[in-house]
N, C-alpha and C positions, 0 to 999 in steps of 0.2 A: 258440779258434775252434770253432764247430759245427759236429758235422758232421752232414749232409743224411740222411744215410742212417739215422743216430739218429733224426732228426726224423723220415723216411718209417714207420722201423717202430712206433712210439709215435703216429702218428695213423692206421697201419692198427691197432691195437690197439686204437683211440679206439668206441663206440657211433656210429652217425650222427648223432643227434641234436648229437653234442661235437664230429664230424667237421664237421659244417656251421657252428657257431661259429666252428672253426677256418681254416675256410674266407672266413666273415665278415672275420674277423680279414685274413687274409695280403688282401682285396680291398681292405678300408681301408689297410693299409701300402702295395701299391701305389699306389694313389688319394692316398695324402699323398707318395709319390714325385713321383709327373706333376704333384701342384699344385707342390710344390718347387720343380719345375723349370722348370715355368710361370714361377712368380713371381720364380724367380730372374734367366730371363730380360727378365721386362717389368722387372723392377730396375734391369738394366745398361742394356735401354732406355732407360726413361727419364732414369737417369744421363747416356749420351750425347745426351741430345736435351738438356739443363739442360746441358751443356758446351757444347754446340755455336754456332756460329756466329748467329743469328737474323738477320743481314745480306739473306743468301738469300732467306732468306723473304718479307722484309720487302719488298725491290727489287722480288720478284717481286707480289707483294702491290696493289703501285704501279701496275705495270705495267699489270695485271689492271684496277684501279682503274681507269685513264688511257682501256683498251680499249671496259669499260663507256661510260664518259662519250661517247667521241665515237662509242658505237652499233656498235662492230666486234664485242662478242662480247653475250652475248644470259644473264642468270643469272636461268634456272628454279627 
């Protein structure tokens, strides 16, 4: 395990010039964190919509269809 405190003092020791690579550095590891996590969730989304039922949809779908037709609802 690393520890933090190793790391603090090894990049106050850093030039700035290294300091701000390093800095680069830890913004892209968060930023592939949050995509991660993004992606992981649109993953299980999508998984659960490819599981799911499409009945629902479909009825409703109809329904919509049927409301157009005889002029009850109006699609802009």
């Amino acid at each position: 395990m690393v520890r933090k405190d190793y790391i603090v003092e090894k990049i106050k020791a850093m030039p700035d010039d290294l300091a701000r690579e390093v800095t680069d550095f830890i913004d892209f590891l968060e930023d592939k964190r949050r995509r991660e996590k993004i992606y992981s969730h649109v993953e299980k989304e999508a998984s659960r919509l490819m599981e799911s039922d499409m009945a629902d949809y479909l009825s409703g779908l109809v329904v919509y269809e049927e409301m157009l037709a005889r002029g009850e609802v109006e699609w802009k």
